[in-house]
C-alpha positions as CSV (number, residue, x, y, z in Angstrom):
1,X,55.2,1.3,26.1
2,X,52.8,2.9,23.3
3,X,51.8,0.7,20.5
4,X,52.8,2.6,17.4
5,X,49.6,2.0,14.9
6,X,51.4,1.3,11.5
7,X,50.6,3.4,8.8
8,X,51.6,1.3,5.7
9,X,51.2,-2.5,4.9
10,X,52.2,-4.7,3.3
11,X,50.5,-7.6,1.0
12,X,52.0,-10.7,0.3
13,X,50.7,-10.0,-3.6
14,X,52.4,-6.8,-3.7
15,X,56.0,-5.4,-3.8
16,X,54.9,-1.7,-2.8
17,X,53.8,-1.0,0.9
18,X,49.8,0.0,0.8
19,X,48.3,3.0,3.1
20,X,46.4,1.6,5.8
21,X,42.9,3.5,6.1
22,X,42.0,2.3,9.7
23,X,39.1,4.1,9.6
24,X,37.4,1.4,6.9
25,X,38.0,-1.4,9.5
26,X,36.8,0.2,12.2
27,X,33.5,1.2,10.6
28,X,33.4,-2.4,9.2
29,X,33.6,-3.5,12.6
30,X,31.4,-1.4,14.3
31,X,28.7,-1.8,11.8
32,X,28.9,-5.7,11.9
33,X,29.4,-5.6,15.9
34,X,27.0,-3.3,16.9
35,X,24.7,-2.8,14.3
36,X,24.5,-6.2,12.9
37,X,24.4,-8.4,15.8
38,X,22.2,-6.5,18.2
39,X,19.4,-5.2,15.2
40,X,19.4,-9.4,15.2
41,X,19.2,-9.8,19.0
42,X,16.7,-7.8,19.3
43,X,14.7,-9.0,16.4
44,X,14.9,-12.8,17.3
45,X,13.9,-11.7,21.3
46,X,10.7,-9.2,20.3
47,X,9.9,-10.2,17.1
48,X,8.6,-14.1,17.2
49,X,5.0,-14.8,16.7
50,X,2.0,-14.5,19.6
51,X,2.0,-18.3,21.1
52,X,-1.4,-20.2,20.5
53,X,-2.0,-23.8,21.3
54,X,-0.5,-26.0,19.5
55,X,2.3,-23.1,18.1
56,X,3.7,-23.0,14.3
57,X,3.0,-25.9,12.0
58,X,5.7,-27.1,9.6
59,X,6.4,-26.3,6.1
60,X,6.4,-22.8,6.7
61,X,8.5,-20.8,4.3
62,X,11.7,-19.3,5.8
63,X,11.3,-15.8,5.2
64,X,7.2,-15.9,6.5
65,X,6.4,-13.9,9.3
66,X,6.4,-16.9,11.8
67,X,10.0,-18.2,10.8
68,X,11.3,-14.7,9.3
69,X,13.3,-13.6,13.2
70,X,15.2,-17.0,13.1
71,X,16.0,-17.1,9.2
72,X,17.5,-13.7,9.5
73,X,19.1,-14.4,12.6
74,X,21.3,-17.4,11.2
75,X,21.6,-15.5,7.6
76,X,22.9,-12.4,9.0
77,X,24.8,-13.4,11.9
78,X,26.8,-16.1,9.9
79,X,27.4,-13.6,7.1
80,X,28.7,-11.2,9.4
81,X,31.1,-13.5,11.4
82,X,32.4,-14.7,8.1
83,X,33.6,-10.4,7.1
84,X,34.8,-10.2,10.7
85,X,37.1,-13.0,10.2
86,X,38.1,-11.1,6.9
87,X,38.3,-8.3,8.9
88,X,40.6,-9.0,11.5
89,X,43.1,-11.4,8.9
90,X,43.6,-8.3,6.5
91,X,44.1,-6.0,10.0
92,X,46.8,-7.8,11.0
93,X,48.2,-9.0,7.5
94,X,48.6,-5.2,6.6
95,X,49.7,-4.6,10.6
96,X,52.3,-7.3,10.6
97,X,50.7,-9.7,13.1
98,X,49.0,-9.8,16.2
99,X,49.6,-6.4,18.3
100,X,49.4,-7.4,21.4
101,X,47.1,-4.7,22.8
102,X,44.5,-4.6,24.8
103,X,42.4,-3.6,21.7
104,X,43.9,-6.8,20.2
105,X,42.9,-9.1,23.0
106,X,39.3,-8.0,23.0
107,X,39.2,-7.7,19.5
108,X,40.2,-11.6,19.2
109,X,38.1,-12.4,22.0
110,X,35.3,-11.1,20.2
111,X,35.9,-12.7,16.8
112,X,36.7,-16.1,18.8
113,X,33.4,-16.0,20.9
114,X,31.5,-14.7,18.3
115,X,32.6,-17.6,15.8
116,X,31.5,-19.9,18.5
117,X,28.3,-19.0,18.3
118,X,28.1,-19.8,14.8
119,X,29.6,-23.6,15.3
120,X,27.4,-23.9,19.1
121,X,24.4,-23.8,16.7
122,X,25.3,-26.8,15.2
123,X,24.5,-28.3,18.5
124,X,21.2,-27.3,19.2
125,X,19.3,-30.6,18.1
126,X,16.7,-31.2,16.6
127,X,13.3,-29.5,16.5
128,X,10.3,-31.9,17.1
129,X,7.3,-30.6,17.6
130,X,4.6,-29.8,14.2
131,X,7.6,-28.3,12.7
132,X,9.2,-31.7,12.8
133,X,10.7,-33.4,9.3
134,X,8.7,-37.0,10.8
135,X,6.3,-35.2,12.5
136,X,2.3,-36.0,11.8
137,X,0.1,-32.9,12.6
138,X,-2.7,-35.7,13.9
139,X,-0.2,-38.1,15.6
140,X,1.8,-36.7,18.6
141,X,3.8,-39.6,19.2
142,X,5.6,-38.1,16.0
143,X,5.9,-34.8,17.4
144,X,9.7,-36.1,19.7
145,X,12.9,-33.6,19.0
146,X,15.6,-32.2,21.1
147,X,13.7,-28.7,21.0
148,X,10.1,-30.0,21.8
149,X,11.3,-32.4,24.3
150,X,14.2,-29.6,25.6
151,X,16.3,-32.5,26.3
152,X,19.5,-32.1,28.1
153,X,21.3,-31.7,24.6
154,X,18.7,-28.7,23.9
155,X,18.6,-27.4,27.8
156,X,22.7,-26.5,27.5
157,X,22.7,-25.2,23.8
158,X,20.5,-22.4,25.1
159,X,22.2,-22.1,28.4
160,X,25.4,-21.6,26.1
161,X,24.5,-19.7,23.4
162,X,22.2,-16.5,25.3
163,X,24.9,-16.6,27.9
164,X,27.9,-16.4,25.2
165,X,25.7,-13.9,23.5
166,X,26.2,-11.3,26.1
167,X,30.0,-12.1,26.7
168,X,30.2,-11.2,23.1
169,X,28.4,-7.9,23.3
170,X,31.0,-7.1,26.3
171,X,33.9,-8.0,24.4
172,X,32.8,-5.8,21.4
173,X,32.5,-3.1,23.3
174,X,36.1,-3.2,24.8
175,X,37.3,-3.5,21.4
176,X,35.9,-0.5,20.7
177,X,37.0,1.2,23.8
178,X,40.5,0.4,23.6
179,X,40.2,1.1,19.7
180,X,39.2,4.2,20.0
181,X,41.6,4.9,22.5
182,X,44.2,4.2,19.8
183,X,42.8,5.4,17.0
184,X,40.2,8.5,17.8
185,X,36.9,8.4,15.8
186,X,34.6,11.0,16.8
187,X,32.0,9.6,14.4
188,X,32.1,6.4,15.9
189,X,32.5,7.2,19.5
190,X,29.2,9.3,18.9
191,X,27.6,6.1,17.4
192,X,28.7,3.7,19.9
193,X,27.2,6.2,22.5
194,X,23.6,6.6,20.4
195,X,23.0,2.8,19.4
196,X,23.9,1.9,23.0
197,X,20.8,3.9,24.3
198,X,18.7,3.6,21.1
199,X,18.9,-0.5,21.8
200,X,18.1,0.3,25.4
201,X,15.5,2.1,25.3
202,X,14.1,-0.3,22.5
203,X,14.7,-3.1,24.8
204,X,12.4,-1.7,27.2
205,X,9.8,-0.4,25.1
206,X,9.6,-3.6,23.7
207,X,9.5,-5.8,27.0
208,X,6.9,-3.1,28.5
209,X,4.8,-3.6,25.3
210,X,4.9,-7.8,26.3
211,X,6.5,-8.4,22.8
212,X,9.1,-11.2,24.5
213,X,7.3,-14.2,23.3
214,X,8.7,-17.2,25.4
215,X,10.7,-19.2,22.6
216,X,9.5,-22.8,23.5
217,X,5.5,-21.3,23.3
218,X,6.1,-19.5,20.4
219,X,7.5,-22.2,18.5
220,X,5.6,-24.9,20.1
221,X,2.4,-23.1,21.8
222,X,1.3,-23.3,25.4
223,X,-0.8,-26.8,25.4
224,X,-0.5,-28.1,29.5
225,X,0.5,-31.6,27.3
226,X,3.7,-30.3,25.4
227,X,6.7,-31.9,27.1
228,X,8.2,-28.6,28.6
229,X,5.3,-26.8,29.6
230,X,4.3,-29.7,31.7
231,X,8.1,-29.9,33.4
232,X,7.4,-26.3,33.6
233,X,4.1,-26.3,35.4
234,X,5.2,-29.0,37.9
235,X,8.0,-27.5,39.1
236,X,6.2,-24.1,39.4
237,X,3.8,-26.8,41.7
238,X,6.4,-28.0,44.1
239,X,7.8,-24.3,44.3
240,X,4.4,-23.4,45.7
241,X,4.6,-26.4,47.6
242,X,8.0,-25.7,49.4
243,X,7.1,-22.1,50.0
244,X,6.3,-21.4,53.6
């Protein structure tokens, strides 16, 4: 059966029903979906420093160019989960509950995955390295955190959180599939269509132009002696080793 989309609302605060303007939440969402979040992905993946050595020293300010891809990152991205949420309440307040379309199910999907990327970055450890709190730019024994070690705790956080990244990009865009299949925006179809090959092709002009800066050198530089690139190099050893 057809899901009816509801023209009128109402408000708990309110005795009169309210017109619905589903337009404003779907611009809202797009924007914050696929704007927002891949303007970020793409920032944090082709916009970190050059590695050197020994990588970026502590006390850097936040919005510097060395630290300015991660402090927007975590600004924008948690201010943008945070009107998604406020999105999707006041949809289905004024809507009368979840639907139970297909739009629905990708739309809370979306918002679920995408809210566990906020709270998985709770997880990620500690940073080590120069940047430490402890650390001693002179004394590397000082230099130990989940990050500059990648311990286990570290190693899964990232596996996580760029693999969820994706699922949440896939999710947003069946959202807005199955929106616009209930509620036809030619405005926003046309977007979806243009920022889908504008990040594309930006993706690959990037990569071709060797702007993907590995994380862990960027942060942490390429020294043979820091903890990962070491693991790194050994195991790219014994691959050698076992080939035939």
């Amino acid at each position: 059966m057809e899901y009816e989309i509801p023209k009128e609302g109402y408000l708990p605060f309110l005795s009169e029903p309210i017109t619905i303007h589903w337009g404003n939440h779907a611009i809202l969402m797009f924007v914050l979906w696929f704007i927002l979040v891949p303007a970020m992905i793409l920032l944090l993946r082709f916009g970190k420093v050059r590695p050197t050595t020994y990588g970026m020293k502590g006390g850097i300010p936040k919005f510097s160019r060395p630290e300015f891809p991660w402090t927007m990152h975590k600004i924008v991205l948690y201010t943008m989960i945070i009107l998604a949420i406020g999105g999707v309440c006041f949809a289905m307040l004024l809507s009368g509950g979840f639907s139970g379309t297909m739009h629905s199910y990708f739309g809370l999907a979306t918002l679920i995955l995408g809210l566990l990327q906020g709270v998985s970055a709770w997880f990620r450890g500690t940073h080590g390295g120069q940047r430490g709190s402890e650390a001693d730019q002179e004394d590397r024994s000082s230099w130990g955190g989940d990050h500059f070690d990648m311990t286990p705790r570290r190693w899964w956080f990232e596996a996580y959180h760029k693999t969820a990244g994706y699922f949440v990009l896939f999710c947003a865009g069946g959202a807005v599939a199955t929106g616009l299949a209930q509620y036809w925006m030619p405005g926003i179809a046309i977007a979806f269509v243009v920022v889908v090959l504008f990040g594309l092709i930006c993706a690959i002009v990037l990569q071709g132009s060797g702007r993907n800066h590995d994380t862990y050198t960027s942060v942490y530089g390429y020294h043979p002696e820091h903890p990962f690139n070491k693991r790194r190099f050994q195991s790219m050893i014994r691959s050698r080793r076992d080939e035939p």
